[in-house]
N, C-alpha and C positions, 0 to 999 in steps of 0.2 A: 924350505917352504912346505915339504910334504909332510917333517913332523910337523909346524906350527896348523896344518889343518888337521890332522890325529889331533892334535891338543884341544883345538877348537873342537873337534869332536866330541873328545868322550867331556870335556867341557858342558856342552850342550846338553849330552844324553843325561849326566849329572845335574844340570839345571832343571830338564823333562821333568822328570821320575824323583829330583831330589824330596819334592814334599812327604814322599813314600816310603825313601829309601831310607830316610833316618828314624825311624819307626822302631823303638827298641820298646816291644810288649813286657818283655820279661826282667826291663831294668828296674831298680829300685830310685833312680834318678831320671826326674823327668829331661828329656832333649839332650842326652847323651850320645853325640854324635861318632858313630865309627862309620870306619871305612874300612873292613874286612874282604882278603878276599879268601871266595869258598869253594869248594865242590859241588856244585847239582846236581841231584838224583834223579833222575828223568819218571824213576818210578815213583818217588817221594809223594805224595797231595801234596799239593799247597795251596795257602790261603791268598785269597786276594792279593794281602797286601806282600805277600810271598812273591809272588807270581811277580808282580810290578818289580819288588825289591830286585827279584833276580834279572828282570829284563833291563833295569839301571843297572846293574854289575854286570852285566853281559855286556853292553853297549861301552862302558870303561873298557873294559876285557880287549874285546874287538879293535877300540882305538886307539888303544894299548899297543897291542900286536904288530896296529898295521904299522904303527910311528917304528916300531922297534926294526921289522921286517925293510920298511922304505926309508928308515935312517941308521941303522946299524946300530939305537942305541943299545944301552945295558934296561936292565927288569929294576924297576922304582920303584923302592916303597912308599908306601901311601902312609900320611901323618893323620895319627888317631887325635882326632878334635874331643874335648871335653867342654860338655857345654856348665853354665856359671850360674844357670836362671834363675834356680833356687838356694844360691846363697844369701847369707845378711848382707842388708843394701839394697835391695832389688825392690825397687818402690812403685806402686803405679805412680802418675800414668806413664812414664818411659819403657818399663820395665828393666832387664839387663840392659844397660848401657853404657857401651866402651867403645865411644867413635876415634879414640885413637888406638885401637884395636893391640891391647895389651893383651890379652887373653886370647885372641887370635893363633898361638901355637896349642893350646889346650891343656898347657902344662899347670896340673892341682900345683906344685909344688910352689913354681911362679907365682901364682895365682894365691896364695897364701901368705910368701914373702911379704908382698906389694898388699896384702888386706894388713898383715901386720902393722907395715909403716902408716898406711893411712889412718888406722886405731891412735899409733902415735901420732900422728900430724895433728888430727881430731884434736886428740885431749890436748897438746901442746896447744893449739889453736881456741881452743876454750876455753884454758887458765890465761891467754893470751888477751883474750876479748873483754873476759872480766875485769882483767888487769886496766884495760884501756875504760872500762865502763866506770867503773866501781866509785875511782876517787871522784870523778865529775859525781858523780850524786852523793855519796855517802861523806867525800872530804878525806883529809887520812889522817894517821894515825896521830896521838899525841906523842911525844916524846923525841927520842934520838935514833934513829936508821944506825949511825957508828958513831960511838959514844968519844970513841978513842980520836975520829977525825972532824968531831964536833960538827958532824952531819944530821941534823933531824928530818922526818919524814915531811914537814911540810914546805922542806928545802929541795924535795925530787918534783921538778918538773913532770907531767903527764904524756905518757905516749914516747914516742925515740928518744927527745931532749931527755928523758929519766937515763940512757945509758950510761953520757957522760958523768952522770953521777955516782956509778954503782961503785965501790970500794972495790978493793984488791980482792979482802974477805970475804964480799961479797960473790963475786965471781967464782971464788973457793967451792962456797955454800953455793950454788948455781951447780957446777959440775960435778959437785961429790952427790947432790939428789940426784941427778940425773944417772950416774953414775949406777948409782943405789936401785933406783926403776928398772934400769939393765939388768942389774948382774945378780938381785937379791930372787927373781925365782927364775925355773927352766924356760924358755922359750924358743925352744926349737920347735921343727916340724912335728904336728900331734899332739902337743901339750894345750890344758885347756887354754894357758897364758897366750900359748901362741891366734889362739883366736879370741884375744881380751878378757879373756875371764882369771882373774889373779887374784878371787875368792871373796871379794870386799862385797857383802849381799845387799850392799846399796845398789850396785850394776849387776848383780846376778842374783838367781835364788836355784832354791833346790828343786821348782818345778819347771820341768823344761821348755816348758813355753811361755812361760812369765819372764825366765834369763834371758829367751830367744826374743822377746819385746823390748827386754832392757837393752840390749846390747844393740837390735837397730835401732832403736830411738839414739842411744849412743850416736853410734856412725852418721844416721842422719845432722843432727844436732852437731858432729864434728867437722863433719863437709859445709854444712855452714859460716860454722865459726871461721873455717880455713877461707870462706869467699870475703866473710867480714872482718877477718882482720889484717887481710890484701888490702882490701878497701880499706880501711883506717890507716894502712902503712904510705899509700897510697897520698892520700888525702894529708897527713899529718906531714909528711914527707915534699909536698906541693906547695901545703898553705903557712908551713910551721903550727898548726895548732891541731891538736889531738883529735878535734873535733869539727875542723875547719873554721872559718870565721867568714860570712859572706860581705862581713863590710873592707875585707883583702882584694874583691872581684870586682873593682872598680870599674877595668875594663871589658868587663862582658857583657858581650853582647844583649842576657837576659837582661840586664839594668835597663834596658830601652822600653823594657813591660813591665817592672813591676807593680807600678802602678794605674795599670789599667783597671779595667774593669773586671770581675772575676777574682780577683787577686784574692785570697781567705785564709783566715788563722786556721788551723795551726798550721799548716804548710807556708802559704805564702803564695808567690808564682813558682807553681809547680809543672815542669814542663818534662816530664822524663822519657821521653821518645825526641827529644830535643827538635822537635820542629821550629823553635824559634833561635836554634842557634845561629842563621847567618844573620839576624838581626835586623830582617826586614823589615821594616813597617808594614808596607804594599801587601807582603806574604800572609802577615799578623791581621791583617786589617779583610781581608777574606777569607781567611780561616775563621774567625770572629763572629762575620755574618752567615759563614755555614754552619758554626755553632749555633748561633742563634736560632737558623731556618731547622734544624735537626731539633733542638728542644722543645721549640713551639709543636713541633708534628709528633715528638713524641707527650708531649702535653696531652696534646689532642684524644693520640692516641691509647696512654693510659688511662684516660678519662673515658674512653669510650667504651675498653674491657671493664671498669670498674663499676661506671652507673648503671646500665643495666643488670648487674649481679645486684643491688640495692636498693635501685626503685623502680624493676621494669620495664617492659616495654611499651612504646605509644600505640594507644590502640587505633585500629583502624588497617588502611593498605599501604603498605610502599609504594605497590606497584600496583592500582588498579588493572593498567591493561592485562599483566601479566598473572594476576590473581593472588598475589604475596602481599601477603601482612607481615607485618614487623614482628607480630607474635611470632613466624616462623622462621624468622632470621636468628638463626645460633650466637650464642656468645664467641668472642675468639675468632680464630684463624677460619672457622669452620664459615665464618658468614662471609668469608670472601667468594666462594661457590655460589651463592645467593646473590650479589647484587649484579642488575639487569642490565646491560648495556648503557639503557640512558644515567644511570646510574654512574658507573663509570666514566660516562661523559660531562658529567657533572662536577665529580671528582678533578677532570682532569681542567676544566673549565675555571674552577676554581684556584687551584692551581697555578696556574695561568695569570689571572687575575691578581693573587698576591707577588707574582714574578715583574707583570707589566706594569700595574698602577700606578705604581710609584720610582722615582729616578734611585735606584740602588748604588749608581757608581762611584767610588772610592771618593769620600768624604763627603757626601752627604749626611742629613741625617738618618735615612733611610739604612742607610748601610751600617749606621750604629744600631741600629735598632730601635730608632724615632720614626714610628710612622704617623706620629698626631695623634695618637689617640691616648687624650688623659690620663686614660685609666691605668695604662704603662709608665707612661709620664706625667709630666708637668712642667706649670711656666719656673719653679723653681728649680736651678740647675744641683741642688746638692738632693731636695726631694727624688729629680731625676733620676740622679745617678743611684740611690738607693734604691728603685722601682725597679729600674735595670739588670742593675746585681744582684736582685732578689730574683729576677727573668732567669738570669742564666743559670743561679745554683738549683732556681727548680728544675731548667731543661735538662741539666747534667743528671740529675736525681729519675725524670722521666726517661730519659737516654737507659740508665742502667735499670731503668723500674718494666720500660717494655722488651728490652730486651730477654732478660729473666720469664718475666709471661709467654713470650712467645715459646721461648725453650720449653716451660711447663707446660705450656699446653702439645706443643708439637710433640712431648714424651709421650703424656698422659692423655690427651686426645681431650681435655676439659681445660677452660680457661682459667680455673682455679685452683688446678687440679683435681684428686680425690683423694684420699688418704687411701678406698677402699680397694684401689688397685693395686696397693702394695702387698700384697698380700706376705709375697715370699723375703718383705723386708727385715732384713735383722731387728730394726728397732723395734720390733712387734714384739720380741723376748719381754722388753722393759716398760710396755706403754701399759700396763697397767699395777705398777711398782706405784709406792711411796713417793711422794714427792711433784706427781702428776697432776698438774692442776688449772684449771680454767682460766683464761681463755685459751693459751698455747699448746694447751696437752705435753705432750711429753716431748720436750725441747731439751736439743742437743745439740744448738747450729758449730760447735769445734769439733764434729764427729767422733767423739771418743767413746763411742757404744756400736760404731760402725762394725767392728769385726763379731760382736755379735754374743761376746765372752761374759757368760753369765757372772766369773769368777772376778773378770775385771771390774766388772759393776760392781759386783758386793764390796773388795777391797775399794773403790772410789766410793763408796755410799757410807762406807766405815768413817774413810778419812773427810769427807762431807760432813758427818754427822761430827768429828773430832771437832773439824774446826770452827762450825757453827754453831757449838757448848762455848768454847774457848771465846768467838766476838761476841756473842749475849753477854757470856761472866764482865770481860772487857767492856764492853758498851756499859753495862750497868756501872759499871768502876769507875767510868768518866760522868755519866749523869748523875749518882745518888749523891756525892760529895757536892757536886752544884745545887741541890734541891733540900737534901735532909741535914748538910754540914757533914763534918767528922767524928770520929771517937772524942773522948775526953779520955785525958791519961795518956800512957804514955803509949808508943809502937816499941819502942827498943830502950828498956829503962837502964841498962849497962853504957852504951852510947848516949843516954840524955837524948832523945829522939823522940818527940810528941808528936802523934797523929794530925795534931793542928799546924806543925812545921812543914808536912809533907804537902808540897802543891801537886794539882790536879794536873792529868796530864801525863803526857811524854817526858816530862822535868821531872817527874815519880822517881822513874828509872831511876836517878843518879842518888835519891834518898834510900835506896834500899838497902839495908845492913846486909853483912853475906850470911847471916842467920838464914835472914830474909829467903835470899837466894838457895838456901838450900831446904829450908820447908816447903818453895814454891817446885823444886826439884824432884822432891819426895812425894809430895801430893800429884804430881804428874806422874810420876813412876807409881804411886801407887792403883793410878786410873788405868794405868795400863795392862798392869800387873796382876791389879786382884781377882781379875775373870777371865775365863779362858774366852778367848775375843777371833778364835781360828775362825775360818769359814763354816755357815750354816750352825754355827750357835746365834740360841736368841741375841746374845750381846755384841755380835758382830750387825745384828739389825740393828742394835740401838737399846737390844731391852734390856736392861741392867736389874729390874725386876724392884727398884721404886714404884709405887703405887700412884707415887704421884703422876707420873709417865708413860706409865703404864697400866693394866687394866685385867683383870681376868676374864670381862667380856669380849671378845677379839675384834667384834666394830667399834665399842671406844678406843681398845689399845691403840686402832690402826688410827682412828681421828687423833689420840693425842699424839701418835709418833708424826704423820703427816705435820700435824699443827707445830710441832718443833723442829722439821724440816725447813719450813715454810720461815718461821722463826729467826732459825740461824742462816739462812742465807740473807734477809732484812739484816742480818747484827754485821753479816762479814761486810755488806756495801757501805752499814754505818759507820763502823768502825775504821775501816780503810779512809773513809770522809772523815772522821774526827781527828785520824794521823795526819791527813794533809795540812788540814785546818788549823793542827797546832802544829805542826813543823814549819807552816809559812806566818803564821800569826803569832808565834809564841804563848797560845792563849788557847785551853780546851776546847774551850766554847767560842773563840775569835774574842773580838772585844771591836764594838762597834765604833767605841770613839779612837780606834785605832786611823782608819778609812777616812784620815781628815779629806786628802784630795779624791773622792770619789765621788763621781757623778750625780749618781746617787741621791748627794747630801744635800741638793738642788732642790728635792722634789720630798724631803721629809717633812716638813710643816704645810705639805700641800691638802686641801680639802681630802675626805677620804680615807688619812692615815689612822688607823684604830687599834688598839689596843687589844689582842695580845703583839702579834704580829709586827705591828708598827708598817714603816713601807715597806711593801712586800710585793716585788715585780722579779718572778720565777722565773720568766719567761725574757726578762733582758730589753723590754721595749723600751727604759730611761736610760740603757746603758752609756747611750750615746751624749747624754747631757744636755741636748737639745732641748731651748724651754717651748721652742716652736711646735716642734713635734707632740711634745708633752700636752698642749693647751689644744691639737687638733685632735689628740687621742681622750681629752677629759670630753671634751663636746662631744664625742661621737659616744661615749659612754654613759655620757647624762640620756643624749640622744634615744639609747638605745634602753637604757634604764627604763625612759617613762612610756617608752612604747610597751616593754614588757609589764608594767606596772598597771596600764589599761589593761592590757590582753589578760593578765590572771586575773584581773576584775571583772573579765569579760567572760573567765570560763566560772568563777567562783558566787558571782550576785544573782547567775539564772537559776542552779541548784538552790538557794537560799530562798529569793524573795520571790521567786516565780519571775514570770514574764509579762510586758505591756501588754493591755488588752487593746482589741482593735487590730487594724491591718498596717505591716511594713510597707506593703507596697498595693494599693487600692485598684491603679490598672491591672497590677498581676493575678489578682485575689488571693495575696501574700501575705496571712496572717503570721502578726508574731509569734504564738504557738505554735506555728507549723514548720519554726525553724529549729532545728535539734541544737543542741548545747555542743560546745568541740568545736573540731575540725571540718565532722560534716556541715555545719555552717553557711560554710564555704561555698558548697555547690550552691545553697539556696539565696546568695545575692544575688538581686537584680542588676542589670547594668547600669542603671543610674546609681546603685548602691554604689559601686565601684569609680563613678563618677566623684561622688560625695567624699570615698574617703580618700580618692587623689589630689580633690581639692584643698580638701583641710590640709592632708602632709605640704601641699604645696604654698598654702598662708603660712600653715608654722615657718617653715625654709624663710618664705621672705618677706615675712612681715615686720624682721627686724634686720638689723644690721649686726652681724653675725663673726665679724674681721676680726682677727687678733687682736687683742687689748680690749673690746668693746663690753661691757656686762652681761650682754646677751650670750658672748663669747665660755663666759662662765658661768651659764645658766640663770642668769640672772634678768629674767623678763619684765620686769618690775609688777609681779601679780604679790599682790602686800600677804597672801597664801603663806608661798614658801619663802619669800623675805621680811625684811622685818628696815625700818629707819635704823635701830641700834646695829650697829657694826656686827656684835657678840651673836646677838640673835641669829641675826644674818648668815654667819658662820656657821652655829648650831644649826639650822630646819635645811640649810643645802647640804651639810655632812649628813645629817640622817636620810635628804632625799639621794643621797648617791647610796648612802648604804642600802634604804630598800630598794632603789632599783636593782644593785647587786645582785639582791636578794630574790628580786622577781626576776633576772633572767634566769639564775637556776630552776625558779620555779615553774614558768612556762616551759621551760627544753622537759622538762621532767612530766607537764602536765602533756606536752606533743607526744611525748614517746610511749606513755601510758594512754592517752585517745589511739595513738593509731597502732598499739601492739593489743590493746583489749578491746578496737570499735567502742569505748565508753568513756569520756570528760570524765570521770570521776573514777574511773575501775568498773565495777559490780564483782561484788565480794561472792556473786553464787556462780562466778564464773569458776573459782577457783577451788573445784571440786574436793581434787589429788593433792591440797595443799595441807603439809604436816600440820599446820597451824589450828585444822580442823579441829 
């Protein structure tokens, strides 16, 4: 008993003082833990952290002794700990982490062993993953796997079922590589191999901190692959299929939601904290409406940090009693210190109110999130459900949109943050480089400029710069064959191979003579080759010293190199899109009478459709095929067409013709002159004006019968104007009247945001002093 309280003892004292006592000034490794014991000099100075250190080894010392003295034992030596912190691996935010404490005796040697085999595991684990990835997208190989067992490659199953296939020979080749990895260089203790580097300068280089990035991206990238191709052994092993197959899960549980509400491509019901796995309804059906009650609040409250950063605040008081205006309530977190008790009782009143109003309990409507009000819903149950789903993916979108604000601001103390408080941020090296351009500035959201390395940047600006030359060349290769045709003559006159044989496209490839293929070889090696392209040469910028590109004035240089920056990232997104396009279409360019059964093809003879373009819905609102939808979405667009089509008349015929003479409003002494052109306007209607124009929107609305199917439905009010008796006619003045309406919402959003960013309906050109155009 009397040693285990010594133990607990110097235990303790060790606990005290330990922050202090591992304190190595003069090591070359940070958090190298010893446990030495010393002599003290009583005459010696010491420092602080001396002083502490020895009063922790004194208190060991002490509880040492007395354990030895009151149990008779022998003198222990203490195990010197080596700490790991700073080895490759060590990644925030964990940092060293070994909670099954292998490293726990301190031993470098151990600790080396076990980095080696994990290097192995990695890499085996990453040819492993490819293995399982590859044929699902790419397919495999043509030909024969064993010629001799009349085995071809597209006879090997994917994933485990591949082993029973592997030949003898195989097997062979399997153990002699592996074999070969072992024994073909040194790998003992100290050699570089022994900590992965076995000279291939793809994973290493000659600078030591570019090899020390290569190698943890390695291990990173390896620990990975080792979790994901658990899981695929996993899962392949469970389902039979490499990849699993969810139509195997008949009986799970999920199957009782997938077709709820929420449900969205590409995932699907995605539930991976498995809260729906015992398969409640009951469970599912109030998590549902706490989802709901969560989106709506956070609805609320993204809307509430973002509109006042955009259109101000209302003027006037909050709080008369209290003497607060809204002008002095802060944006953000900060206005929660601002609102006044009654305030918060309002809050909470409300609150209240959306709790008690309505019967919420387990199937109602209320509890789906039908509270009656239209505007969410409708009498039509499929309209409904679409208003719904479109509720929740916003509230999930608001969920993670205020959550972000809040962090930002709680960092930065602004709801928007600043940029200006970064001062001491790495990214600051890069934000005024090439390629920096409005409105995002200098964006990096995969942080690969995070550590700050000017070197890494120039090597990434290099290969940046490689491969958006490479999708322009490419992009151009797939467009000018569709627009200007091909050579005449031949490509390969040895082969009998004419330019006009070769089709456009990804199908190229397979027409390429190997001439082909090694002029295309040679022209790359010589782009590589012919300039010295090391770090801080011009040509590691880009400048290859064409004139076309470059510049001897250094602010054009710098506009045409940006402008080709700019360039080739447009080619690499086109390009990757033209690879899709024809790897699923067969077809450079798709081929539209491919899409017999698509939706679509519904809605292409419909008013509207014009040439160049044809039907052209970017944005997916026909995707549904709905002619219902379609015919409430044309009415609202004629709708909104001819209201814009007034209003640009409204801002465009007072500049021209002038104004009525006489008075708008004769009780006001409201002359028509005395109301400004624009927006300000606005202020100057009288309340009967406002009477007048609620009235008319209100005849338009129902002065006809407006229902699906009806003429009016399709714009067609019978003003002999815009129709006509001939059918043809008819056709013709309503397609031009949807195209100027088009035409006039652009031009009103355009004519609002020029009134209210220069105070003028029209600009004034003497506003615009500082402008180069002068």
């Amino acid at each position: 008993m009397s040693s285990s309280r010594a133990t607990l003892a110097s235990a303790a004292g060790v606990a005290f003082f330990g922050g202090a006592t591992f304190v190595s000034t003069g090591s070359t490794r940070t958090g190298n833990l010893r446990a030495t014991a010393s002599t003290a000099s009583a005459s010696a100075p010491a420092a602080p952290e001396a002083n502490v250190a020895g009063l922790a080894v004194a208190s060991v010392a002490v509880a040492t002794c007395f354990a030895s003295r009151k149990a008779g034992t022998s003198t222990r030596q203490l195990v010197t700990l080596t700490a790991f912190e700073n080895e490759l691996g060590v990644q925030a935010p964990v940092g060293f982490w070994d909670p099954a404490g292998f490293t726990a005796d301190g031993s470098t040697e151990n600790f080396a062993r076990r980095r080696q085999t994990e290097l192995k595991h990695g890499r085996i684990s990453m040819l492993a993953t490819m293995g399982y990835i590859t044929p699902e997208i790419t397919g495999k190989f043509p030909g024969y796997l064993s010629p001799s067992a009349g085995l071809k490659f597209a006879d090997v199953p994917n994933g485990l079922a591949a082993i029973s296939k592997v030949p003898a020979a195989g097997w062979g080749q399997i153990l002699a590589y592996m074999a070969f990895c072992e024994v073909s260089q040194d790998q003992s203790a100290g050699t570089p191999a022994a900590a992965g580097d076995f000279g291939f300068k793809v994973l290493t280089a000659s600078d030591p901190e570019a090899k020390k990035t290569k190698l943890a991206a390695e291990l990173a990238n390896g620990r990975l692959a080792m979790m994901a191709i658990i899981g695929m052994f996993f899962q392949d092993g469970l389902t039979g299929s490499a990849w699993g197959d969810w139509a195997n899960y008949t009986a799970s549980p999920l199957r009782a939601f997938e077709n709820e509400l929420g449900v969205q491509a590409p995932v699907g019901f995605w539930d991976p904290a498995g809260f729906t796995a015992d398969g409640s309804t009951e469970n599912f059906a109030r998590r549902r409406q706490t989802e709901l009650k969560h989106g709506r609040i956070s609805m609320l409250a993204t809307m509430g940090y973002i509109t006042p950063e955009i259109t101000g605040k209302f003027p006037g008081y909050l709080s008369p009693s209290a003497g607060l205006k809204f002008a002095d309530v802060p944006n953000g977190l900060a206005a929660i210190s601002k609102v006044p008790a009654a305030g918060w009782g309002q809050i909470l009143a409300y609150m209240a109110f959306c709790e008690v109003s309505q019967d919420q309990s387990a199937g109602t409507p209320a509890a789906a999130g039908d509270f009656g009000f239209k505007v969410l819903t409708a009498s039509d149950p499929e309209a409904k459900k679409t208003k719904l789903a479109a509720e929740l993916a916003n509230g999930r979108l608001a969920m993670m949109a205020i959550i972000g604000m809040f962090f930002q601001d709680g960092l930065t103390g602004s709801a928007w943050g600043d940029w200006a408080n970064y001062t001491a941020s790495p990214l600051r090296a890069f934000e005024n480089e090439l390629g920096v351009q409005a409105p995002v500035g200098f964006w990096d959201p995969a942080g690969f400029t995070a550590d700050g390395s000017t070197e890494n940047f120039a090597r990434r600006r290099q290969t940046e710069l490689k491969h958006g030359r490479i999708s322009m060349l490419a992009t151009m290769g797939y467009i000018t064959p569709e627009i200007t045709g091909k050579f005449p003559g031949y490509l390969s006159p040895s082969a009998g191979l004419k330019f006009a044989d070769v089709p456009n496209g990804l199908a190229a490839i397979s027409k390429v003579p190997a001439a082909g293929w090694g002029q295309i070889l040679a022209y790359m090696a010589f782009c590589e080759v012919s300039q010295d392209q090391s770090a801080g040469t011009p040509a590691a910028a880009g400048d290859f010293g064409f004139k076309v590109l470059t510049a001897s004035d250094p602010e054009a240089k710098k506009t045409k190199l940006a402008a080709e920056l700019a360039n080739g990232r447009l080619a690499m997104m086109a390009i990757i899109g033209m690879f899709f396009q024809d790897g699923l279409t067969g077809s450079a360019w798709g081929d539209w009478a491919n899409y017999t059964a698509s939706p679509l093809r519904a809605f292409e003879n419909e008013l509207g459709v014009q040439a160049p373009v044809g039907f052209w819905d970017p944005a997916g609102f026909t995707a549904d095929g709905s002619t219902e939808n379609f015919a409430r979405r044309r009415q609202t667009e004629l709708k909104h067409g001819r209201i814009s089509m007034l209003a640009t008349m409204g801002y465009i015929t007072p500049e021209i013709t002038g104004k009525f003479p006489g008075y708008l409003s004769p009780s006001a002494g409201l002359k028509f002159a005395d109301v400004p052109n624009g927006l300000a306007a606005i202020s100057k209607v009288p309340a009967a004006g406002w009477g007048q124009i609620l009235a008319y929107m209100a005849f338009c609305e129902v002065s006809q019968d407006q229902s699906a199917g009806t003429p009016a439905a399709a714009g067609d009010f019978g003003f002999k104007v815009l129709t006509a008796s001939d059918p043809e006619a008819k056709k013709t003045k309503l397609a031009a009247e949807l195209a100027n309406g088009r035409l006039a919402m652009m031009a009103i959003i355009g004519m609002f945001f020029q009134d209210g960013l220069t105070g003028s309906a029209w600009g004034d050109w003497a506003n615009y002093t500082a402008s180069p155009l002068r």
